[in-house]
PQR file of N, CA, C, O and H, with PARSE charges and radii, in Angstrom:
ATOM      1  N   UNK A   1     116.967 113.254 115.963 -0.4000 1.5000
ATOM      2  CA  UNK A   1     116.492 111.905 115.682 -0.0000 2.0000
ATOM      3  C   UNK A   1     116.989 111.483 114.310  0.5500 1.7000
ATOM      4  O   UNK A   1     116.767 112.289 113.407 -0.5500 1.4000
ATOM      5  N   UNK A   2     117.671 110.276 113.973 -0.4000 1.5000
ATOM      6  CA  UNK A   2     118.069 109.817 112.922 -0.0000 2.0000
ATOM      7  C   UNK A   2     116.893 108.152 112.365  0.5500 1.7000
ATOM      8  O   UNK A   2     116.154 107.398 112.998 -0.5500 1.4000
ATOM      9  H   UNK A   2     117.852 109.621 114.706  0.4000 1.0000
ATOM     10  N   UNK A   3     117.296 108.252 110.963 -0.4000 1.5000
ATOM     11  CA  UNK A   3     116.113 107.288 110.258 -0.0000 2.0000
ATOM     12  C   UNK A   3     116.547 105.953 111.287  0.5500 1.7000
ATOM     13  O   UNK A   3     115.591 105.180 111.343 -0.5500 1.4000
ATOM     14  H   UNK A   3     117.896 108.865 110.449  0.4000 1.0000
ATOM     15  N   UNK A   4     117.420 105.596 111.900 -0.4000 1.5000
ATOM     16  CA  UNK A   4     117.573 104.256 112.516 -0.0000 2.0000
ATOM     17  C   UNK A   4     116.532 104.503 113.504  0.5500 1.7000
ATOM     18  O   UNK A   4     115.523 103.815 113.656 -0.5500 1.4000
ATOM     19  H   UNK A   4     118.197 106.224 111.855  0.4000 1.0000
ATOM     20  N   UNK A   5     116.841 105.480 114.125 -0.4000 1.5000
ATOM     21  CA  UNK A   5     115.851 105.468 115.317 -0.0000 2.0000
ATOM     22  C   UNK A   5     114.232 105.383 115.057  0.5500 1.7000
ATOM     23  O   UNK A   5     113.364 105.171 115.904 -0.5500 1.4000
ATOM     24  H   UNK A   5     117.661 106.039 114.001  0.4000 1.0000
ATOM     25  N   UNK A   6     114.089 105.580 113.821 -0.4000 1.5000
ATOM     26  CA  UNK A   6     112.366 105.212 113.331 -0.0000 2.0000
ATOM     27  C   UNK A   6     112.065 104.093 112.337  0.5500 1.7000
ATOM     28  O   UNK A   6     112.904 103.852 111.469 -0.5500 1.4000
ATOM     29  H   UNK A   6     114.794 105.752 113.133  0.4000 1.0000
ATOM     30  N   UNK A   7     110.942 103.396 112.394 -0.4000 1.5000
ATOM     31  CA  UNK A   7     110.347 102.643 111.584 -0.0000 2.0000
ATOM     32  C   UNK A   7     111.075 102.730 109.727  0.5500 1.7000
ATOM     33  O   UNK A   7     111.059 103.754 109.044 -0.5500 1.4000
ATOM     34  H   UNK A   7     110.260 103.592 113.099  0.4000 1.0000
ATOM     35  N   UNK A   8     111.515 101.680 109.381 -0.4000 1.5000
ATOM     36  CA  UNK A   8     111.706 101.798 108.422 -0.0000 2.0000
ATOM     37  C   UNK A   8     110.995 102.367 107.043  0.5500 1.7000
ATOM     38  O   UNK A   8     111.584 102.564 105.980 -0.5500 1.4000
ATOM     39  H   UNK A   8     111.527 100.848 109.936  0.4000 1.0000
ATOM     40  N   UNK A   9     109.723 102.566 107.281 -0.4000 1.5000
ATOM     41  CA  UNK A   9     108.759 103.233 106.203 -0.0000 2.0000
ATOM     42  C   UNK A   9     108.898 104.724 106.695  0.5500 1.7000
ATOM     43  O   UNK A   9     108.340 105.590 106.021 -0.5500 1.4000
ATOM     44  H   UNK A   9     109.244 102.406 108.144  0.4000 1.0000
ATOM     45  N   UNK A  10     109.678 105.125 107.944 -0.4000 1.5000
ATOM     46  CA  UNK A  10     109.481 106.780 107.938 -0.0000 2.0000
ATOM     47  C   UNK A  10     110.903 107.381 107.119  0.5500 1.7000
ATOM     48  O   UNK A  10     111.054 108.582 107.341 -0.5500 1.4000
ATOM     49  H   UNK A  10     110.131 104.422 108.492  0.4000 1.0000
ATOM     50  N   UNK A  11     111.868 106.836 106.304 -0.4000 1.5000
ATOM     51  CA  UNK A  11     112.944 107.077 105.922 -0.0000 2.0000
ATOM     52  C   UNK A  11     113.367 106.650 104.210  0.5500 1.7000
ATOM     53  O   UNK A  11     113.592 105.547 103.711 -0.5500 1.4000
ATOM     54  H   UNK A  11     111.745 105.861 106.124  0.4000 1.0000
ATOM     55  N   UNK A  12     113.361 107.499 103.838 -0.4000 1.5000
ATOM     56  CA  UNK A  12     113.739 107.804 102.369 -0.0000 2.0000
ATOM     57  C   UNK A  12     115.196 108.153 102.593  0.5500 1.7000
ATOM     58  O   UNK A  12     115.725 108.991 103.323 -0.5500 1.4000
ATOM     59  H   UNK A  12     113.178 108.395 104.244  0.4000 1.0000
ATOM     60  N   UNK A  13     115.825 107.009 101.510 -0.4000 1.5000
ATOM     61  CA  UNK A  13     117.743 107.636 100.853 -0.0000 2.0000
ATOM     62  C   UNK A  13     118.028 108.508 102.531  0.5500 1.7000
ATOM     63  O   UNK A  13     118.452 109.663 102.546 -0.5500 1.4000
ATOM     64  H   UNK A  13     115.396 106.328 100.916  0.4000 1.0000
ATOM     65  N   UNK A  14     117.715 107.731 103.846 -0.4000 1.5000
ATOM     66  CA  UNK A  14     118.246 108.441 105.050 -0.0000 2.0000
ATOM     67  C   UNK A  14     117.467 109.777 105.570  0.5500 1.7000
ATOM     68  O   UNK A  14     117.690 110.343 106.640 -0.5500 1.4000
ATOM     69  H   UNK A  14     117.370 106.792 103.834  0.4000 1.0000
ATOM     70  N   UNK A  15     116.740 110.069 104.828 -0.4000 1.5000
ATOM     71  CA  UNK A  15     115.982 111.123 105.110 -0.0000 2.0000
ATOM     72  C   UNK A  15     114.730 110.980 105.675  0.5500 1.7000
ATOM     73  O   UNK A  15     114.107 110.088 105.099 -0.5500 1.4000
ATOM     74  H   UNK A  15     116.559 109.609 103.959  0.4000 1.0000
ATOM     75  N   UNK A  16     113.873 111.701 106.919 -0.4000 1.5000
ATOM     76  CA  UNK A  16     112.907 111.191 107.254 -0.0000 2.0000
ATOM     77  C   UNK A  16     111.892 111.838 106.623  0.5500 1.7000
ATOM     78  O   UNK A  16     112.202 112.975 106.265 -0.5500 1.4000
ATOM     79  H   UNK A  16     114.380 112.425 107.388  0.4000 1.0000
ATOM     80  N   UNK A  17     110.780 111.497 106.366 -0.4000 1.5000
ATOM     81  CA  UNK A  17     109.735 111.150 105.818 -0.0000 2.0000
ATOM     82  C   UNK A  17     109.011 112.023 106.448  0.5500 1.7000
ATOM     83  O   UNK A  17     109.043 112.094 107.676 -0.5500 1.4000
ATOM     84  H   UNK A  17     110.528 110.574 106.657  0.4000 1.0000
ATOM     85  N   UNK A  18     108.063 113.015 105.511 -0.4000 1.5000
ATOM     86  CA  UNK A  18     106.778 113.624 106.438 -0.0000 2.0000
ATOM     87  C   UNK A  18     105.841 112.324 106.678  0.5500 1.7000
ATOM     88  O   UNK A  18     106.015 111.150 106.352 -0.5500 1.4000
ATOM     89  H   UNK A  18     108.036 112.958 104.513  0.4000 1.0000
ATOM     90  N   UNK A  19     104.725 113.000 107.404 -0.4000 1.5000
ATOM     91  CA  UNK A  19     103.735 112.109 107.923 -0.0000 2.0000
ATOM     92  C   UNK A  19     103.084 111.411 106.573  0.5500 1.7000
ATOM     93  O   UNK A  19     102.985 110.208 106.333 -0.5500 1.4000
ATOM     94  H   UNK A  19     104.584 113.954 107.668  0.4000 1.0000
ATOM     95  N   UNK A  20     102.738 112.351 105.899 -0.4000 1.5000
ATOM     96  CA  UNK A  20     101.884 112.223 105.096 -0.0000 2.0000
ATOM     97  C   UNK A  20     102.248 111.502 103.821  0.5500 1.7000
ATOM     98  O   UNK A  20     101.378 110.936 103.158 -0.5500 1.4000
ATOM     99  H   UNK A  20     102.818 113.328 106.094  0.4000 1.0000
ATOM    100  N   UNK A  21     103.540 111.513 103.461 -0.4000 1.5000
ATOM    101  CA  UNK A  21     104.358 110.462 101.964 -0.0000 2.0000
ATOM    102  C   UNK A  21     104.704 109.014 102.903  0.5500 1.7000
ATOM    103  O   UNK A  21     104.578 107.922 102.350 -0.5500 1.4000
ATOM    104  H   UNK A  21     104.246 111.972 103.999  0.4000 1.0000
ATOM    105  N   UNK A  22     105.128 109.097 104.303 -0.4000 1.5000
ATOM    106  CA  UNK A  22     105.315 108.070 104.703 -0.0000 2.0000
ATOM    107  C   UNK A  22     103.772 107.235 104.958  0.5500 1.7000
ATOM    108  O   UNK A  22     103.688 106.048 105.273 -0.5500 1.4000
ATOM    109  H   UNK A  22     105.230 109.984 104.753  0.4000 1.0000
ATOM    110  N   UNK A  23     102.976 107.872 104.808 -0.4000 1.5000
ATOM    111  CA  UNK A  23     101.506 106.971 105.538 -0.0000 2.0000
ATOM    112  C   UNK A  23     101.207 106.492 103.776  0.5500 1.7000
ATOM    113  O   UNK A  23     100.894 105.327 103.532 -0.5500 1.4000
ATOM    114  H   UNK A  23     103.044 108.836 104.553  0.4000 1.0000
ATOM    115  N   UNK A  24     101.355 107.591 102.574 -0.4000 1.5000
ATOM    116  CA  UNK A  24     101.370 107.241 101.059 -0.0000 2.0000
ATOM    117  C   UNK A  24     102.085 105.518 101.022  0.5500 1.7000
ATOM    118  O   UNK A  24     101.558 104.453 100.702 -0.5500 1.4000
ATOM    119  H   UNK A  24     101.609 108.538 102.773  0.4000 1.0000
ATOM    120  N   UNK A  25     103.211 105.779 101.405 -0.4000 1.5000
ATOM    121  CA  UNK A  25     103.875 104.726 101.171 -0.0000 2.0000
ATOM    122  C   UNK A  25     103.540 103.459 101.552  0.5500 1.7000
ATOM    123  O   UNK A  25     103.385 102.635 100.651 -0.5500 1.4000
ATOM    124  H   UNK A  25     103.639 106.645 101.665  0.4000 1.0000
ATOM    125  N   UNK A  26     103.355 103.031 102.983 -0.4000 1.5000
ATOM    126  CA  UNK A  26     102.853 102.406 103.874 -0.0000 2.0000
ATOM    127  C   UNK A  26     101.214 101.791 102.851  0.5500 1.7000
ATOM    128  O   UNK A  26     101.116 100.635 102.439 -0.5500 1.4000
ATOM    129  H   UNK A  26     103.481 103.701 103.715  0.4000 1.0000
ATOM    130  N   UNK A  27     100.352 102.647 102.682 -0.4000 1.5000
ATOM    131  CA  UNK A  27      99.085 102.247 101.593 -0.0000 2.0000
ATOM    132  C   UNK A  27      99.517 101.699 100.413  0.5500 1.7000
ATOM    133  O   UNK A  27      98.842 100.753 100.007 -0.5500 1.4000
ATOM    134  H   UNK A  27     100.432 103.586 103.017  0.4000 1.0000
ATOM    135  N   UNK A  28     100.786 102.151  99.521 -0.4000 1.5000
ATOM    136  CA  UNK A  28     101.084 101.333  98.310 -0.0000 2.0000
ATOM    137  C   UNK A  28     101.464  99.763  98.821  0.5500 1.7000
ATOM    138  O   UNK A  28     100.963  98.828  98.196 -0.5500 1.4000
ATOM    139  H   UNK A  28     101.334 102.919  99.851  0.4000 1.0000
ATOM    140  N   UNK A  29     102.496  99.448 100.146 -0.4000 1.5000
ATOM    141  CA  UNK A  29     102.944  98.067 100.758 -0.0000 2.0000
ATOM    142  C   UNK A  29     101.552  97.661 100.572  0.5500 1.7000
ATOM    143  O   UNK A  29     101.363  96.568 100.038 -0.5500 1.4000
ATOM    144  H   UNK A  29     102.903 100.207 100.654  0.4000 1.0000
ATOM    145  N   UNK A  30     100.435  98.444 100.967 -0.4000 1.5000
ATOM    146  CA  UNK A  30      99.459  97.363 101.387 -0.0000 2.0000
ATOM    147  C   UNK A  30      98.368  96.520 100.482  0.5500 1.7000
ATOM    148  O   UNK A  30      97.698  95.487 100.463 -0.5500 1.4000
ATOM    149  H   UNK A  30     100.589  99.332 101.401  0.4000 1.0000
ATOM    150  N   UNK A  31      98.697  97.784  99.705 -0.4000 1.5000
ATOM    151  CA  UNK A  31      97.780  97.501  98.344 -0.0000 2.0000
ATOM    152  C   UNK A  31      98.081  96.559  97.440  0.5500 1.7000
ATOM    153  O   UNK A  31      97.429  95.763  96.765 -0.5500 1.4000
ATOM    154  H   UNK A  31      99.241  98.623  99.721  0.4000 1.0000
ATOM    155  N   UNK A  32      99.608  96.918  97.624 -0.4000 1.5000
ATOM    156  CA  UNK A  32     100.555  95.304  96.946 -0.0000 2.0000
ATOM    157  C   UNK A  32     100.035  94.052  97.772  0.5500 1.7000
ATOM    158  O   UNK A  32      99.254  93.222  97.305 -0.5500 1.4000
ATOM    159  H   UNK A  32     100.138  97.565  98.172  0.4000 1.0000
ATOM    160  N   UNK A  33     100.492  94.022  98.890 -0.4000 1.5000
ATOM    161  CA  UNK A  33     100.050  92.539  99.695 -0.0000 2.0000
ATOM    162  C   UNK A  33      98.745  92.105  99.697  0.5500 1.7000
ATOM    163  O   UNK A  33      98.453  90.917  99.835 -0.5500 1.4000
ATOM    164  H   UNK A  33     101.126  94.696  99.269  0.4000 1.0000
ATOM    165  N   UNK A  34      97.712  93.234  99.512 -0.4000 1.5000
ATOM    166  CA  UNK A  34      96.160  92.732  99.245 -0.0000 2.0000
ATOM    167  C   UNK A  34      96.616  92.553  97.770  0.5500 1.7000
ATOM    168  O   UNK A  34      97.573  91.805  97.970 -0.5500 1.4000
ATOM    169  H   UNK A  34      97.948  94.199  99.400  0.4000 1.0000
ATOM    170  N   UNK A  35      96.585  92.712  96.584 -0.4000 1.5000
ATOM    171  CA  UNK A  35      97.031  92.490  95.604 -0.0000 2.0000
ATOM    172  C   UNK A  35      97.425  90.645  95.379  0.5500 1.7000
ATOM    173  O   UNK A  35      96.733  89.895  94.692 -0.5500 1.4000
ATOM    174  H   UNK A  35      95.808  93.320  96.422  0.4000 1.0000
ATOM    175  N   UNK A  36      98.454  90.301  96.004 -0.4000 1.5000
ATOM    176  CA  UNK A  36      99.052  89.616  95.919 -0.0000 2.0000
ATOM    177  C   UNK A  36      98.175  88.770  96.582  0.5500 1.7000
ATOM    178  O   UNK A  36      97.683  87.966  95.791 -0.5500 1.4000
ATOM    179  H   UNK A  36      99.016  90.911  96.563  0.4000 1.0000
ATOM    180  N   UNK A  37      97.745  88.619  97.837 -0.4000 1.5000
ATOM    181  CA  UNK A  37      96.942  87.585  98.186 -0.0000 2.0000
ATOM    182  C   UNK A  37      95.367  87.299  97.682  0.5500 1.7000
ATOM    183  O   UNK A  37      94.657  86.295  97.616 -0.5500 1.4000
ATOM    184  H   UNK A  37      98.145  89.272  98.480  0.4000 1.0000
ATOM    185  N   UNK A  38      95.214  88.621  97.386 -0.4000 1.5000
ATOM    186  CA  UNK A  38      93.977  87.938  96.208 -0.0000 2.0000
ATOM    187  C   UNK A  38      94.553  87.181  95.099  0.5500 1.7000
ATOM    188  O   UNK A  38      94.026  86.071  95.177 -0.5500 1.4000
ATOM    189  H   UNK A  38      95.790  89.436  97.440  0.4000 1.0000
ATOM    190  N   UNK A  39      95.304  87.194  94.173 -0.4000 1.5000
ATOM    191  CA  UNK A  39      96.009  86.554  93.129 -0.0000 2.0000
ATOM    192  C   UNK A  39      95.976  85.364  93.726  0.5500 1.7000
ATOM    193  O   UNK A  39      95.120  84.545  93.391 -0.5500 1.4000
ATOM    194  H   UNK A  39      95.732  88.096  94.109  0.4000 1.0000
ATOM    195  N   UNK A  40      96.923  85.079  94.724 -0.4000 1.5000
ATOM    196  CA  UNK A  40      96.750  83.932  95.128 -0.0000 2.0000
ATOM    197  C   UNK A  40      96.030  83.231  95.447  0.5500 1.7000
ATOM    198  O   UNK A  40      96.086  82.046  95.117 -0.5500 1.4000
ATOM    199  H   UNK A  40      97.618  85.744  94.996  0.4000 1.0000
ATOM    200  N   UNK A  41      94.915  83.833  96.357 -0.4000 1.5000
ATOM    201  CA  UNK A  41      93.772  83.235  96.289 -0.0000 2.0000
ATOM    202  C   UNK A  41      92.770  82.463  95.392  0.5500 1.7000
ATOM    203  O   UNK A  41      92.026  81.495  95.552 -0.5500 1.4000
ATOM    204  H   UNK A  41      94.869  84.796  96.625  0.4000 1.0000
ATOM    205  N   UNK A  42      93.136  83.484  94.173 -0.4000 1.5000
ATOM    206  CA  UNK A  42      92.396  82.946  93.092 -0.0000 2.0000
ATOM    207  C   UNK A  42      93.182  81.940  92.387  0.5500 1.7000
ATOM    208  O   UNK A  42      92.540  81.373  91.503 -0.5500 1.4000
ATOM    209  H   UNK A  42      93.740  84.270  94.043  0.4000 1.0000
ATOM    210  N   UNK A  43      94.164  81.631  92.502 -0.4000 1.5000
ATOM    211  CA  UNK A  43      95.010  80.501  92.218 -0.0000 2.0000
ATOM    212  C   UNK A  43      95.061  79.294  92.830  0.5500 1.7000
ATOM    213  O   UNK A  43      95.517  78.239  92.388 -0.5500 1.4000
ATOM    214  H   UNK A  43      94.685  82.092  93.220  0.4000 1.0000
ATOM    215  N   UNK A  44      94.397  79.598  94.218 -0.4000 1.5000
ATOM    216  CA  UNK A  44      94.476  78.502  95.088 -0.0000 2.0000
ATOM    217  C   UNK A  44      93.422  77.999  94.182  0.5500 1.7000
ATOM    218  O   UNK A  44      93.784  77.052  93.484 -0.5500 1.4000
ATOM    219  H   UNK A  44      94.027  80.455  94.577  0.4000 1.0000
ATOM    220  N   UNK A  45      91.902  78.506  93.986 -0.4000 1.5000
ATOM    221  CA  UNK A  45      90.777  78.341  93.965 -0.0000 2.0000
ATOM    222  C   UNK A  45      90.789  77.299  92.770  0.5500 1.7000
ATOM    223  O   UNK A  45      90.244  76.213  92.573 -0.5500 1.4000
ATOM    224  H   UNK A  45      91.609  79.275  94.554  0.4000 1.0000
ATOM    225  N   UNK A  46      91.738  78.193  91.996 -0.4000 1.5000
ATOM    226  CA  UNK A  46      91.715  76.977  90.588 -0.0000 2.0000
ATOM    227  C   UNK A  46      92.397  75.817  90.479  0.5500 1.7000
ATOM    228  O   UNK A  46      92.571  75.434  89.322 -0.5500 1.4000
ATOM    229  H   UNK A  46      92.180  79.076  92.156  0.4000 1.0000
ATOM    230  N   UNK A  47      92.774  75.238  91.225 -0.4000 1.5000
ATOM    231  CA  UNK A  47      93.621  74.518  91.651 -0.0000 2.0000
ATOM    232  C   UNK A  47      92.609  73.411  92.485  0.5500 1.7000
ATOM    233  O   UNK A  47      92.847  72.246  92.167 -0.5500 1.4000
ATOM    234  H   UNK A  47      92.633  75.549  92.165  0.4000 1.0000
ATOM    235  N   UNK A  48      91.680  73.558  93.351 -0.4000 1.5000
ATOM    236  CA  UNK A  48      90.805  72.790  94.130 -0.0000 2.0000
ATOM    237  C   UNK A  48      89.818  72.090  93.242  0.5500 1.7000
ATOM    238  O   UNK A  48      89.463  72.655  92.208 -0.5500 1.4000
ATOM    239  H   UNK A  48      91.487  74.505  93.609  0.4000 1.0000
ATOM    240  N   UNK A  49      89.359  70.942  93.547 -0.4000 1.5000
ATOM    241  CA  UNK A  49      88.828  70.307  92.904 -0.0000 2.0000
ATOM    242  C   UNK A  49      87.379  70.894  93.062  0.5500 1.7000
ATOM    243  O   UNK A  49      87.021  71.582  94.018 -0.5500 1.4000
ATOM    244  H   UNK A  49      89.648  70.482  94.387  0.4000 1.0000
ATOM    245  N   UNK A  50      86.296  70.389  91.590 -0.4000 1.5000
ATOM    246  CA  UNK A  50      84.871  70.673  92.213 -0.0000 2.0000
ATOM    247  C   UNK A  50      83.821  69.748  93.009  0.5500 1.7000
ATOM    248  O   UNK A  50      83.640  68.548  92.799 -0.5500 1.4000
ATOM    249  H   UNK A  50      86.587  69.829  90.813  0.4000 1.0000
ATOM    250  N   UNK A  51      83.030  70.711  94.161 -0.4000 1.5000
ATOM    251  CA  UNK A  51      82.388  69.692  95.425 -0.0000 2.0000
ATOM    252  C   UNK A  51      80.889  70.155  94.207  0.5500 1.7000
ATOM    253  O   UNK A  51      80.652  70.834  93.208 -0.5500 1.4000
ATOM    254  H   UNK A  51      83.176  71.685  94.331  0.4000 1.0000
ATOM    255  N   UNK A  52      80.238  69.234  95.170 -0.4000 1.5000
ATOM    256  CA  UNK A  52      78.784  69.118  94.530 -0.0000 2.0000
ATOM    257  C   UNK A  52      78.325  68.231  94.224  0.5500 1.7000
ATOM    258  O   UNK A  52      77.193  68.256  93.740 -0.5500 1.4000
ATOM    259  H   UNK A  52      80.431  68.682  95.981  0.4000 1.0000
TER
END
């Protein structure tokens, strides 16, 4: 089996990935994108006018 034939998060520099650095990895993507959409979120927020 070669890295084409798998998910791009199971392959390092062509090399495949144990289970366990590839599932590591996969949690840092995610932590970034929660990251990022909270930021944004809170950017939206300041940005909206106040109700009340």
């Amino acid at each position: 089996m070669q890295c084409g034939d798998l998910e791009w998060f199971y392959c390092k520099n062509g090399e495949i990935m144990d289970a366990n650095e590839a599932m590591e990895k996969r949690l840092a993507i995610y932590r970034r994108i929660l990251k990022n959409l909270k930021s944004a979120h809170n950017r939206s927020n300041e940005c909206l006018p106040l109700t009340g």
